[in-house]
N, C-alpha and C positions, 0 to 999 in steps of 0.2 A: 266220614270225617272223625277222627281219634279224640275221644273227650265229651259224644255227643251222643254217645249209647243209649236206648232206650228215652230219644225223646221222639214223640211222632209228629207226623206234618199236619201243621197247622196255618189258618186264612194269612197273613201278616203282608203289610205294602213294606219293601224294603230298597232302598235305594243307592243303587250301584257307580262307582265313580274308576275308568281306566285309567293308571296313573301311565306320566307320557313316559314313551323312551329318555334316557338319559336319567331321569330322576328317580331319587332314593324314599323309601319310606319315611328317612329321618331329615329327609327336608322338602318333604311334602306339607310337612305344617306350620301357620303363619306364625309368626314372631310374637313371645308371649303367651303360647298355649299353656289351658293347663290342665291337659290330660297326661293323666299316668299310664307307665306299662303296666300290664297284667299279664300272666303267665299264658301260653296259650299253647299246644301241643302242633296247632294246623295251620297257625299265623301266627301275626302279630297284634295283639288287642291292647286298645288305649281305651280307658274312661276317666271320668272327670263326675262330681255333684257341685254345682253350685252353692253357692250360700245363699240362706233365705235374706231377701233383700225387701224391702215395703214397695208398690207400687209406686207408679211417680205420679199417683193421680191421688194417695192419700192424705196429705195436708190439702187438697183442695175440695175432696169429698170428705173430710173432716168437719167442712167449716157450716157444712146443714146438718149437725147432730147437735143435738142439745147435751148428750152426755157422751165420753169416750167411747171413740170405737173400739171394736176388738182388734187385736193384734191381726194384720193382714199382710202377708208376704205373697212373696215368688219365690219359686225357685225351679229351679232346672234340673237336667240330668242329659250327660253325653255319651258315646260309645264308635270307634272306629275300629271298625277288624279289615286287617288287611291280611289276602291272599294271595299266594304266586298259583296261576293257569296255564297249565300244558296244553294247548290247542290239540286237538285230535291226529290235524293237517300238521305235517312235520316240517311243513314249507315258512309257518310260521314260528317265531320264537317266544319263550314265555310270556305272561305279561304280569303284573301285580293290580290287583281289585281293593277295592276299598267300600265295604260296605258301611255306609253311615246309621246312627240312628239319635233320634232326638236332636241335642241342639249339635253333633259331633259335626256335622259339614262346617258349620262357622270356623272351624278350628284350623281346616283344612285351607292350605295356599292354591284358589282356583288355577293360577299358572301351571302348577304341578303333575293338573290331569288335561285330557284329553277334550277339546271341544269338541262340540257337537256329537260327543260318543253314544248319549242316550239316543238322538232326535237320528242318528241312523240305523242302529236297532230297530227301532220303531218302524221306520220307511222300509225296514230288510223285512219286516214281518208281519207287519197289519197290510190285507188287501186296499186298494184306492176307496175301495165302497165300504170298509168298516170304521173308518178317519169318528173321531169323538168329539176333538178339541184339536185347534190351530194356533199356534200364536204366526205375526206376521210383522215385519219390521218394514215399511217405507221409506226408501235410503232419499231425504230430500234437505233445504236448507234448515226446515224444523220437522226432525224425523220423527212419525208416525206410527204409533204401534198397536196392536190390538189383536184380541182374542175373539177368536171366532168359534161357540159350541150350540154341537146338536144336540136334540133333547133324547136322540138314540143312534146308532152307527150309522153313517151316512158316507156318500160317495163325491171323493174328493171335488167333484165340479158343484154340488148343492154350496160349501165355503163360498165363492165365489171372487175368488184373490187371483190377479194378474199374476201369470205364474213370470212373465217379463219383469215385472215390478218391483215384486212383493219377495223378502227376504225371509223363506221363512224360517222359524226360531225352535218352535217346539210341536210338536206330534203326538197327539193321542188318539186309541182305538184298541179295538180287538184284535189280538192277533192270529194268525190262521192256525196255529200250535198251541191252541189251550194247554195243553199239559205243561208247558216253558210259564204261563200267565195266564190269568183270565181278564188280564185288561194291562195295556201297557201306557207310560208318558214318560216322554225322553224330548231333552234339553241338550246339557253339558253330562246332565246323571240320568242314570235310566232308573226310574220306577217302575218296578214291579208290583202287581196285586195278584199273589200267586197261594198253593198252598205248597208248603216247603219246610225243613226243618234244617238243621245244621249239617249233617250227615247228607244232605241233598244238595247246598251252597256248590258244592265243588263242578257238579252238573249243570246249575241254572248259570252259573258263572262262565263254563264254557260255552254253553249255547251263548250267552249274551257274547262274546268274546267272538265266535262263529259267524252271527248276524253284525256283528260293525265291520268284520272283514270280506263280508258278502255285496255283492253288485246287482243285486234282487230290484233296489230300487228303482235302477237306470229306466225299466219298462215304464211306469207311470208318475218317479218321483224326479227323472231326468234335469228338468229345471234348476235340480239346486245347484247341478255344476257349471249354469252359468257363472254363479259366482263361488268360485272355489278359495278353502282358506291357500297360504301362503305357509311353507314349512321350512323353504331353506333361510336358517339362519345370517348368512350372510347378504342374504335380500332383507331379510329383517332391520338389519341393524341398516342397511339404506334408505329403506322407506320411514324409519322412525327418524334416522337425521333428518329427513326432509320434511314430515310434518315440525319437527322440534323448531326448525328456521322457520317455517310458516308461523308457529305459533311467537318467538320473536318479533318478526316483521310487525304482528299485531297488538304488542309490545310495545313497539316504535309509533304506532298511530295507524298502518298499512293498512289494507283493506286484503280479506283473505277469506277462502270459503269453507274452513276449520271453522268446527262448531261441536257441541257438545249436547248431547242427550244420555238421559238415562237408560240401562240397557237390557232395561227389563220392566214387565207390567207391575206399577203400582198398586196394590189395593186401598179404593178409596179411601180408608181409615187411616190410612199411613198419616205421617206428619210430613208435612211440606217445607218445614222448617229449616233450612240448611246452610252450611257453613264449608270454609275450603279449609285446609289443611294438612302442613308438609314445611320441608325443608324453603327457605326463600320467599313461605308468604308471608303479608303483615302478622307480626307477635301479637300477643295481647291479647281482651279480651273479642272475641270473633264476630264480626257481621254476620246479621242475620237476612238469608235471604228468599223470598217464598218457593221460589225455584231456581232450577240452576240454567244459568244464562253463561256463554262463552264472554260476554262485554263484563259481566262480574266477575268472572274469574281471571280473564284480563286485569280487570282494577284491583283485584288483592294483588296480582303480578306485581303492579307497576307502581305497588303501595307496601312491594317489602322487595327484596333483595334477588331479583333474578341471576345476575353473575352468579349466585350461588348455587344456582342447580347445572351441573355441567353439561348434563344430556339428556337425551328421553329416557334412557335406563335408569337413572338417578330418580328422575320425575315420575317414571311407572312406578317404582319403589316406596317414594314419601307421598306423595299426594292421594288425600282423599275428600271424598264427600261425606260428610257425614250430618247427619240429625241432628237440631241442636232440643237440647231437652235441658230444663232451668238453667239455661241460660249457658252448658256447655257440652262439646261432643258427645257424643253418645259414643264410644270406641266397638259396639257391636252393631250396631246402626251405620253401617259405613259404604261405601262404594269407592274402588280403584277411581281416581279420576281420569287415567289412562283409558280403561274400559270405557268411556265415557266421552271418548272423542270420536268425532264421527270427522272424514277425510275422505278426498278422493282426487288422485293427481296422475299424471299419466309420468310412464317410467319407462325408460327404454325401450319406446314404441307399443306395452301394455299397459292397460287401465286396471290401476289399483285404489281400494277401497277401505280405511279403517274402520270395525264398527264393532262394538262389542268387547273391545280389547284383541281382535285378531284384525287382520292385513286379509285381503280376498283380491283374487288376481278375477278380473272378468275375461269368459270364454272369447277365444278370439272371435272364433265363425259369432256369435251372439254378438260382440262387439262391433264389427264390420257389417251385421244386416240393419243394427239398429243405426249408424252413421249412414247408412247407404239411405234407408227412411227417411231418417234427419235433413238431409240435403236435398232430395226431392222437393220438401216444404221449402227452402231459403229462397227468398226470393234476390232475384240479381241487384234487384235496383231499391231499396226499400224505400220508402218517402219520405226519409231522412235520411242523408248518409253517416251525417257523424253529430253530437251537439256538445258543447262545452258548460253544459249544468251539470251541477254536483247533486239534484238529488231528482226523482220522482216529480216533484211538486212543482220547480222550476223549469223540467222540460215541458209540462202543459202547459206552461205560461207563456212558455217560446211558442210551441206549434199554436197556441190559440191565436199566434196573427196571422198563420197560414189564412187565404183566402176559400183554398179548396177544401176546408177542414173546422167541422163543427165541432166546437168542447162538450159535451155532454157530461163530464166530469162531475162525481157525487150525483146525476139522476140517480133516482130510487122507485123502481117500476116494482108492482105487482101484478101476477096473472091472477085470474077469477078461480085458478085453482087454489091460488096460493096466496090470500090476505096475508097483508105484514111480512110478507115475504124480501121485499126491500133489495130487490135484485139491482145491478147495474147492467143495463142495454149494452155499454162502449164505454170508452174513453173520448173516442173521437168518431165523427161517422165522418167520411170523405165522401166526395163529390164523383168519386169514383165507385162507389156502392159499397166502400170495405164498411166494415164495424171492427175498428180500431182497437184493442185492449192491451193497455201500457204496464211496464214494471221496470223499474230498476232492477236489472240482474244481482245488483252486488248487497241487496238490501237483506235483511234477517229473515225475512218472509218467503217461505218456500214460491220459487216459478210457477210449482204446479197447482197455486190459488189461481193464479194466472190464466192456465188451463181448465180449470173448474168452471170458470167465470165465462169464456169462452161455450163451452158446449152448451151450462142454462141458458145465458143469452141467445144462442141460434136454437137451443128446444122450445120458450117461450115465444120467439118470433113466428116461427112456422106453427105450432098450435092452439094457441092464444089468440081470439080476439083483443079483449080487450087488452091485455099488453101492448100489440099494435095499435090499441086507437089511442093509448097511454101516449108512448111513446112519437107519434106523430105529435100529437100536442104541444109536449116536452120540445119536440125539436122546432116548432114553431115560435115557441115562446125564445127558446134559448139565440135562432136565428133575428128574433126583434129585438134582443137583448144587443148581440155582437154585430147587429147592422149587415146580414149575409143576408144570401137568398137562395133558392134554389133547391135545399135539401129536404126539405121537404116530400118534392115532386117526386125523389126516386124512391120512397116508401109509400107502399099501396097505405088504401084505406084500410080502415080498420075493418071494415070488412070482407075484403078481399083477402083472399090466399095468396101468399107471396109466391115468387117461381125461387125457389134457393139459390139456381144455378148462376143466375142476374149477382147475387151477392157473394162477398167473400170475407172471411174471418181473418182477419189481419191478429197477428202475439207479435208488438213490435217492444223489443226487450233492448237494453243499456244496458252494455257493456265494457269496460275493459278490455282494450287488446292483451292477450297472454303474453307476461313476460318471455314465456318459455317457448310453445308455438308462434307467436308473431300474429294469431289470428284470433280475429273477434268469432266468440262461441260460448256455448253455455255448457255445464255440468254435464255427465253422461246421464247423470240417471231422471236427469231433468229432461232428457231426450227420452231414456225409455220409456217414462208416465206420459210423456207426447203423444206416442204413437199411438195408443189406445186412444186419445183422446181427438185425434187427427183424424182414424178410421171415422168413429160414431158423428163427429161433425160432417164429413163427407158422405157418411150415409143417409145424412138427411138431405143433401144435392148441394150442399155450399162446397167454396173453393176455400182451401186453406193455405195462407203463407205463414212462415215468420219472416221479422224484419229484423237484422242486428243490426243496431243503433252504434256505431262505438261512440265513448265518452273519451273524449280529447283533453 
């Protein structure tokens, strides 16, 4: 590389960002940067220095001195060098690289580059048994996310993430090509931990450039194209009208299963402090809020001027999250609000998924095995067909004059393994031997509680003593309460080993019929965390139904 003469290769982590087709160097970066050109013989180079600015914790650590402090600042320093890469393969066409350093990524407009560019490098070049570091995204009504590391290379099955499930986000290990890195982690940007010098960029670049155009992964990392992103443009701008109505509708008062998470791991230390902001929401000085909740960002909505945001493009544009710090934005502390919605609706016969700030079409064949599972479980007749309450709390109030149907609602069991553990048995136990477990589908609380509550309840029953001798009690007490009889008899003593196969795990869930389908059903992905959760109960000898309840 010309300009880099006699410098040698040295340890350094550096981190590589593909900028997308169609986009320019000079509008790759966000609005308001302020980094300068600098001459450069083999790219383009931008830096920028900071101004020393005081802590925002120094009038507050100020106030335990008894004489002034010393002058205490921050400050920073950035740098972006961007490179055009001739692939070796002539089947490919150029691409342009952007290596950042210090605080230069901030500067940069994340839409500009390539998602998931690091995180398949990675997958193209660390074997399944050298994996470091996982991160994993949960696609549910309050989506889940978490990092999963070994304390040395380990083999993708020790993680232990549903590869049905689990979304995953980022990838670190060893890679099998030491001399490329000796340790890699890739997201959106690949990091490198390499030894390298300027004169060598033009190589580490192509390799990285090599590996995201590589299919290496398909052998052990194949899962991730159950959910693949979405690139044609013109599906784009369909799927974004139609979350933008959705989020509307909710606007209006509607009930909708648009929701919003942050899309990336927080470090504990972070501030939780935060604020919306953008074109159409209330002015003035900003609500503070501890997190970000879709019902609050709904209420800045519908507390300043929506007519004014014409589209999802407009709204991807202006709105953000940001930090509040004494008492205003933090404009570097920020998050797309867009990035930030989580969606998923079915679209001319495919299931599509917002998350992250991309659209992800789900694999047919994966789509069609998990509905085929799905329906196995529905049961024909559920033991409710339909009920006319508006929430959770008043359908137990209904079913509790059922005669064949004990309320067990708020029991609080513990197993001898598990002091204060504060389990729920059911909702309801029928006289048919189910163990009932109820939820409003359209409620803010992920289904897949639902499902959790479900599998302890039948692990406790089957190996637990005293949990069964608990819970006999409980239903005795609760049967002289509501003047029944009967339920008792069909749970053994507490001594006794139950036979599982006698009982069945009833998830009878409230629903909405689909405007759109015409049929009462639930979320897809609230069906894929089902299935695991379907197997392991059934591996204990119980029968598993679900029941859709529609709400009239």
């Amino acid at each position: 590389m010309a300009g880099a003469g006699g410098i040698a290769n040295k340890s350094i982590s550096l981190s590589v960002r593909l900028l997308r087709g169609g986009r320019t160097i000079d509008d790759s970066f966000r609005d308001g940067h302020e980094l300068e050109e600098r001459p450069s013989e083999a790219g383009r180079l931008f830096v920028g220095q900071a101004p020393e600015v005081p802590p925002t914790w120094f009038d507050f650590v100020s106030g335990f001195a008894t004489r002034g402090l010393p002058r205490l600042v921050n400050q920073s320093c950035a740098a972006v060098f961007f490179l055009e890469v001739t692939p070796d393969d002539k089947r490919f066409a150029k691409r342009t690289m952007a290596l950042t350093f210090g605080t230069g990524h901030h500067s940069l407009d994340p839409d500009a580059f390539e998602r998931s560019f690091g995180l398949k490098v990675v997958l193209n070049s660390v074997a399944r048994s050298n994996l470091r570091s996982l991160d994993v995204a949960t696609l549910d009504a309050t989506t889940f996310q978490k990092r999963i590391q070994a304390s040395r290379d380990a083999d993708l099955q020790g993680f232990g993430i549903d590869v049905d499930r689990d979304l995953l986000r980022l990838a670190a290990g060893s890679p099998k090509d030491n001399s490329f890195a000796k340790s890699l982690a890739g997201k959106d940007a690949l990091t490198l931990h390499t030894k390298t010098s300027p004169a060598d960029m033009i190589e580490k670049c192509k390799t990285a450039l090599k590996l995201y155009q590589a299919t290496d992964y398909k052998k052990d990392f194949g899962f991730i194209d159950f959910v693949a992103p979405v690139r044609q443009q013109d599906l784009l701008e369909q799927l974004d009208a139609a979350a933008f109505a959705e989020l509307q509708e909710l606007v209006k008062g509607n009930k909708s299963d648009l929701h919003i998470a942050l899309p990336d791991i927080l470090s504990p230390e972070e501030s939780v402090e935060v604020g919306y902001f953008g074109i159409g929401l209330r002015s003035g000085r900003k609500q503070v809020y501890s997190q970000i909740a879709i019902e609050d960002y709904v209420g800045e909505l519908k507390a300043g001027q929506i007519a004014e945001i014409a589209d999802m493009a407009e709204l991807r544009g202006s709105h953000e999250i940001r930090v509040i710090a004494n008492g205003e934005g933090d404009k570097k502390q920020k998050r797309k609000l867009y990035d930030c919605f989580v969606y998923e609706l079915t679209h001319k016969s495919d299931t599509y998924v917002l998350f992250a700030g991309d659209w992800f079409v789900v694999d047919k064949a994966f789509h069609a095995a998990v509905e085929n599972d799905f329906l196995k479980l529905v049961a024909n007749k559920p033991f409710v067909a339909s009920t006319t309450t508006e929430s959770e709390r008043e359908f137990i109030a209904e079913l509790d004059a059922h005669e064949n149907l004990l309320n067990l609602d708020q029991v609080k069991l513990s197993p001898a393994s598990a002091p204060g553990a504060n389990l729920e048995p059911c909702d309801f136990l029928s006289a048919a031997k189910q163990f009932i477990h109820l939820k409003d589908g359209h409620s803010s609380a992920p289904i897949s509680h639902l499902w959790n509550q479900g599998v302890v309840s039948a692990e406790s029953f089957v190996r637990d003593e005293k949990f069964r001798i608990d819970l006999r009690k409980e239903v005795k007490k609760r049967q002289m309460k509501s003047k029944k009889t009967g339920f008792d008899a069909i749970l053994p003593d507490g001594r006794s080993k139950p036979v599982p196969s006698e009982f069945t795990v009833v998830f009878g869930i409230m629903r909405d019929r689909s405007k759109k389908s015409g049929v009462v059903s639930i979320p897809f992905f609230s069906k894929v965390s089902l299935r695991a959760v379907a197997d392991r109960i059934q591996l204990m000898g119980f029968q598993v139904e679900i029941h859709l309840v529609e709400r009239v």
